[in-house]
C-alpha positions in Angstrom: 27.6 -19.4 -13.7 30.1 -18.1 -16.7 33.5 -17.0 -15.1 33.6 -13.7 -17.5 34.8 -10.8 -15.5 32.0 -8.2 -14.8 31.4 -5.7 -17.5 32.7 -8.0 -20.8 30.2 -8.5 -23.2 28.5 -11.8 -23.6 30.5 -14.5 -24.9 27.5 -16.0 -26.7 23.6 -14.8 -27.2 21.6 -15.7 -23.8 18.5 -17.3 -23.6 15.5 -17.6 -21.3 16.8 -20.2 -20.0 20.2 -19.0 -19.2 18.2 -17.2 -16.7 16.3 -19.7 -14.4 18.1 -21.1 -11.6 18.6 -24.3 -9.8 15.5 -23.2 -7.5 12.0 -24.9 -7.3 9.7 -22.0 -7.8 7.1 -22.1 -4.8 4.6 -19.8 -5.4 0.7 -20.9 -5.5 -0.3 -23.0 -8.5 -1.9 -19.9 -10.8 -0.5 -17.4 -9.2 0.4 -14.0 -11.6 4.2 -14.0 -10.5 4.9 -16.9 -12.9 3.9 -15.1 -15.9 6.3 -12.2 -14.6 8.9 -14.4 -13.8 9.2 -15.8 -17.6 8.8 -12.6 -19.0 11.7 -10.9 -16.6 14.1 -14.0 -17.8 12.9 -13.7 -21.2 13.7 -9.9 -21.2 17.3 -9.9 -19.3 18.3 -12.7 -22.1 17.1 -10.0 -24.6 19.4 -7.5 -23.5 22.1 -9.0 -23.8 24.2 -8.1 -20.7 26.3 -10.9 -19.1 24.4 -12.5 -15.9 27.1 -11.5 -14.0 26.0 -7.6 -14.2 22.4 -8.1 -12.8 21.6 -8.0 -9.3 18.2 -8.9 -8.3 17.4 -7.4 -5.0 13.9 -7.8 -2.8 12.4 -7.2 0.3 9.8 -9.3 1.9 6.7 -11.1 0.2 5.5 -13.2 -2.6 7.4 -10.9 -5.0 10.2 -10.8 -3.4 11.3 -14.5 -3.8 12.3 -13.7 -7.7 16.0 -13.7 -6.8 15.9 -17.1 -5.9 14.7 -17.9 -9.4 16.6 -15.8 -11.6 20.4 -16.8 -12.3 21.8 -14.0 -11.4 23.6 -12.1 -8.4 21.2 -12.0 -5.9 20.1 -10.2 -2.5 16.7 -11.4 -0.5 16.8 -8.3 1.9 14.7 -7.4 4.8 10.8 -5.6 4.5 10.5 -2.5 2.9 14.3 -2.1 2.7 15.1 -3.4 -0.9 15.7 0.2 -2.4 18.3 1.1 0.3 20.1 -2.2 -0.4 20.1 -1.7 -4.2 21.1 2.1 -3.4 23.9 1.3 -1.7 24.9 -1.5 -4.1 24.1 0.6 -7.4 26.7 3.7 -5.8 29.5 0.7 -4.9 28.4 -0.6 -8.4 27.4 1.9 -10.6 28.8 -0.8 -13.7 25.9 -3.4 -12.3 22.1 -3.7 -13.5 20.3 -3.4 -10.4 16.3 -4.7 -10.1 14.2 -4.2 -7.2 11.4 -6.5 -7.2 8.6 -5.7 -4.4 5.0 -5.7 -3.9 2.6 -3.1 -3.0 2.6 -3.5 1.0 6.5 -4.3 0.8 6.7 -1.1 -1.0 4.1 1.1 -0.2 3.6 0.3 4.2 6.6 -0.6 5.6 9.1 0.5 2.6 6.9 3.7 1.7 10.1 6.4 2.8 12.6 4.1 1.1 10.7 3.9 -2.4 10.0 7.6 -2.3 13.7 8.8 -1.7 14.8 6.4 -4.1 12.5 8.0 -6.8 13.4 11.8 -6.2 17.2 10.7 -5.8 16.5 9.6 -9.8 19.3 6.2 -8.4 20.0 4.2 -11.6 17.7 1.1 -10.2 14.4 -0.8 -11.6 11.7 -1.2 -9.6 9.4 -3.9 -10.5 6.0 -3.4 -8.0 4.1 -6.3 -8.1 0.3 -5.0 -7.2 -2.1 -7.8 -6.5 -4.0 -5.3 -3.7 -3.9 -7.7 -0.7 -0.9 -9.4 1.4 -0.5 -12.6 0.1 2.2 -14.2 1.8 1.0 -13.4 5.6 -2.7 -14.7 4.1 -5.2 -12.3 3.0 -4.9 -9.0 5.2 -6.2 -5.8 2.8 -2.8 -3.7 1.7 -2.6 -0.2 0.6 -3.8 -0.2 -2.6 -6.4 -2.9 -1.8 -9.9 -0.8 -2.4 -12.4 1.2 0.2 -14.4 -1.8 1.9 -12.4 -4.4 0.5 -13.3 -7.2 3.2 -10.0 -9.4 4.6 -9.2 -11.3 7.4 -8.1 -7.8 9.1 -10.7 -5.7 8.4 -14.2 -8.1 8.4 -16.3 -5.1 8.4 -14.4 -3.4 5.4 -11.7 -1.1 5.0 -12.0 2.3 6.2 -8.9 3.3 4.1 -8.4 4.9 1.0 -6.0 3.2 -1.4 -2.5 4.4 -2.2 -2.4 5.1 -6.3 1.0 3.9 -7.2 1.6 6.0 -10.4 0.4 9.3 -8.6 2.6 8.5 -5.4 5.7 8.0 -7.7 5.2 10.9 -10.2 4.4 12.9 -7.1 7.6 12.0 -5.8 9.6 12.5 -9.0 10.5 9.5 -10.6 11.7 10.1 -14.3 10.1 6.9 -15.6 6.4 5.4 -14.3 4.8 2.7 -16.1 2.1 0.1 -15.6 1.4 -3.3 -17.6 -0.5 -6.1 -16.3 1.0 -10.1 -15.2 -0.9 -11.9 -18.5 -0.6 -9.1 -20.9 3.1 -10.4 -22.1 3.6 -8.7 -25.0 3.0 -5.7 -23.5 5.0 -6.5 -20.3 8.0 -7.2 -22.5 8.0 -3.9 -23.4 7.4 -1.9 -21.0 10.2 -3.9 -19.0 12.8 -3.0 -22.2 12.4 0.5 -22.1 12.5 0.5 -18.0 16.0 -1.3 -18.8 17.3 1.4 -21.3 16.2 4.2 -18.6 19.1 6.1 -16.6 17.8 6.8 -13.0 14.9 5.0 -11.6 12.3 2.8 -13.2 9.6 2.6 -11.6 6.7 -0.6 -13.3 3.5 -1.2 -11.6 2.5 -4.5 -12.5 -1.0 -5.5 -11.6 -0.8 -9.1 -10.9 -3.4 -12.0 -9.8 -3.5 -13.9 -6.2 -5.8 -16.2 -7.4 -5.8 -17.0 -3.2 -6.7 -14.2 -1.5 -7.9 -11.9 -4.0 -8.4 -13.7 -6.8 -9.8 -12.0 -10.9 -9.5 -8.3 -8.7 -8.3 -7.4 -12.2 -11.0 -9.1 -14.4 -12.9 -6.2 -15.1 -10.4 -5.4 -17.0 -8.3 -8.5 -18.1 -11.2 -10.5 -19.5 -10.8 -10.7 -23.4 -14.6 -9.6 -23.6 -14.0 -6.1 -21.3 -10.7 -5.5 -22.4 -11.2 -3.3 -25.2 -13.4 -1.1 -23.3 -11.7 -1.2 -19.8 -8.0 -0.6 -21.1 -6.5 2.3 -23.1 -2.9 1.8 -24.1 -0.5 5.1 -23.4 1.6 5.4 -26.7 3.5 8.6 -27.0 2.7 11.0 -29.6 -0.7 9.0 -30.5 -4.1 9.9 -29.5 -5.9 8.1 -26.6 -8.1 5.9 -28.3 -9.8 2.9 -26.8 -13.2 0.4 -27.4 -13.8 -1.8 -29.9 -13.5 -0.5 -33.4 -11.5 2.1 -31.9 -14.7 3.7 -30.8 -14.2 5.9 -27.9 -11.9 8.3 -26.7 -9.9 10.4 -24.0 -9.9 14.3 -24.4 -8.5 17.2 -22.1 -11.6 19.5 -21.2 -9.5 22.3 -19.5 -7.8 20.5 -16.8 -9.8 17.2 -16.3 -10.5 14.0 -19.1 -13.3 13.1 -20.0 -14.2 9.7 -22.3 -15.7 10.9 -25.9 -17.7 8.8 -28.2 -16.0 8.7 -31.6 -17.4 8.5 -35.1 -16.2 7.3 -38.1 -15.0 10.3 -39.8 -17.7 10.2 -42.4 -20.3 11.8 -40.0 -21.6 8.4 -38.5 -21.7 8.1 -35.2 -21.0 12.0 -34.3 -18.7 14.6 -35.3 -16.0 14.0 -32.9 -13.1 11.8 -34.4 -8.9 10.9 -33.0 -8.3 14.7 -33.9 -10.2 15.3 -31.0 -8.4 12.9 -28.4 -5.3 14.2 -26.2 -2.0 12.9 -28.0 -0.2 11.1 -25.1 2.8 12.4 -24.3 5.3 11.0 -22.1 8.1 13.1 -22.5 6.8 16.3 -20.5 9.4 18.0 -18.3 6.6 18.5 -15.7 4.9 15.5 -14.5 1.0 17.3 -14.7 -0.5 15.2 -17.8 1.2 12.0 -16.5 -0.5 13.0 -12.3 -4.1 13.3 -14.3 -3.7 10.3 -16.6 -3.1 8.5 -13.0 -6.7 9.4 -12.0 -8.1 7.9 -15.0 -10.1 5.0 -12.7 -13.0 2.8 -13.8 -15.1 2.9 -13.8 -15.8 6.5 -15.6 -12.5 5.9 -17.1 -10.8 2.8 -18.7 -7.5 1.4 -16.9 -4.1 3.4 -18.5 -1.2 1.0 -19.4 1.8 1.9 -20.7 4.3 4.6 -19.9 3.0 7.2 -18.4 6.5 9.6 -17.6 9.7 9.1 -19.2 12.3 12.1 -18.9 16.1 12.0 -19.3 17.9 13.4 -15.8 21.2 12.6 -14.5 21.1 9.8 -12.6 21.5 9.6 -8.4 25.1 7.5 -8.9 26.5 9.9 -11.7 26.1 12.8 -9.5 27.8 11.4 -6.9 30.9 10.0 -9.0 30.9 13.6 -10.6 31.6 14.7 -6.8 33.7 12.7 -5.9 36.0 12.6 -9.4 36.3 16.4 -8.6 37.8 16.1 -5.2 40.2 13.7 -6.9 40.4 16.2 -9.2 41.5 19.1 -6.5 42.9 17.1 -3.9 44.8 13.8 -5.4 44.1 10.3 -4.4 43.4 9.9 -0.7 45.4 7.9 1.6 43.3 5.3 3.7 46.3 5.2 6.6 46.4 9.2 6.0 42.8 9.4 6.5 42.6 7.4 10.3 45.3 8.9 11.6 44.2 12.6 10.8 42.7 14.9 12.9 41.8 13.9 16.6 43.2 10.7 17.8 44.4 8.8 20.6 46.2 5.8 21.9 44.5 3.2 24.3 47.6 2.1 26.5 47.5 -2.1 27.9 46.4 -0.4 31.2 43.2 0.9 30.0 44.2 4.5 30.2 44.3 7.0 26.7 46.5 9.4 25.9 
């Protein structure tokens, strides 16, 4: 690893490759985390920030052995935990590009109060949630987001539980950038993963992703090249929701609900509805309403949103905190650390045991 001090720009441009460790990568031959994997590497060479200012954290699962893999700094933390660990490092750090990467029982079960304070607290951190709807790594048991009746080693009879909604949960706890992309759609992944980089606060990336295991093509009803283009509408600010083949159907706002709209051509064919008709996607909404009832857009009535879904400029968790405590510098001069212990009550433990 270069010896450049923390915070210098890149002595050279970075490739992928700059980025892959030393580390045999040991996840299941087929398994959706490599195609996140390349495309993470690919993107933090892209940015062109010295390896030395990226911090990888994780908690426990299949996701969370990308530190390993990634040459960067690195911290493989305990389950559910990964946000505190990257909150405390990103308010040490506030210089350092922190990533979380998790998966949705690391983040939604055990980690659920972490990822939500995290998210309100807006801390300068990206969250990568890896969704493949099941618990890979302890073998097949149904998550929370894994579907009503989905059948698992843990619940044979099918389970009773309504899944979690990741993008609902995280605008519902108000994160100032939601997205969602899928493991193969790369492209798309790249992108979504660059503007999650250039956010301030949290960034919080659903990625659906295969376990071609324990749960394998739970995604092909939409992945498939032949149902793509009617189960997946792309969210691209300041365009209209348009989705099908030949651009064909739509989404429009019918008082507070969507509904899907068969589009013509514009010349009368097909029906008199055309794009003019379909909501215009915008991300940028102070209040996080449009982006809560694009999250309920579920097939199958609806077709699968990916994209960004909020994306809102706030202060960030860690420049609140420095503004603090730069003003009690401000007021009260550089503190003393010696000053500091010995203020206030103290006493004196004597050889004999005794304090005075």
């Amino acid at each position: 690893m270069s010896t450049e001090p923390v915070g210098a720009p890149a002595a050279r441009p970075l490739t992928k490759k700059d980025f892959q460790s030393d580390q045999e990568v040991r996840w299941c031959p087929g398994c959706g985390d490599y195609a996140i994997l390349s495309c993470v590497q690919s993107v933090f060479a892209e940015l062109g920030i010295p390896k030395e200012r990226f911090v990888v954290v994780s908690g426990i699962g299949c996701s969370s052995r990308l530190p390993y893999y990634i040459d960067t700094y690195g911290f493989h933390s305990i389950h559910g935990r990964a946000p505190a660990v990257a909150t405390g490092l990103k308010l040490a750090r506030p210089d350092l590009e922190v990533w979380i990467a998790t998966g949705d029982g690391d983040a939604m079960s055990i980690g659920g109060n972490h990822l939500i304070h995290t998210l309100r607290r807006n801390v300068g951190v990206k969250i990568l949630m890896f969704n493949n709807r099941i618990y890979g790594l302890t073998k097949g048991q149904y998550s929370p987001t894994s579907e009503l009746g989905k059948k698992t080693k843990s619940t044979p009879m099918g389970s009773a539980d309504p899944p979690f909604n990741p993008l609902a949960l995280a605008l519902g706890a108000g994160a100032t950038f939601v997205a969602r992309s899928v493991d193969i759609f790369q492209t798309h992944l790249r992108e979504v993963l660059h503007r999650a980089a250039r956010h301030r606060g949290t960034a919080f990336v659903e990625i659906y992703q295969n376990c071609n295991i324990f749960n394998d093509k739970a995604f092909n009803y939409m992945t498939e090249k032949e149902a793509r283009d009617e189960a997946t509408i792309y969210l691209e600010h300041g365009k209209p929701l348009v989705f099908g083949k030949n651009r064909s159907k739509g989404v429009r706002m019918v008082g507070t609900r969507l509904e899907v709209i068969q589009l013509g051509d514009g010349n009368g064919n097909g029906g008199g509805l055309t794009e003019a008709d379909c909501l215009i996607w915008d991300e940028s909404r102070d209040d996080a309403t449009l982006g809560f009832i694009a999250s309920q857009m579920l097939p199958p009535e609806f077709p699968t949103p990916i994209g960004i879904v909020r994306a809102v400029p706030q202060p960030s968790y860690e420049e609140r905190v420095s503004a603090q405590i730069q003003a009690e510098i401000e007021r009260r001069g550089e503190g003393e650390l010696g000053k500091l212990l010995h203020s206030g009550d103290v006493w004196t433990v004597h050889p004999d045991g005794t304090v005075s």
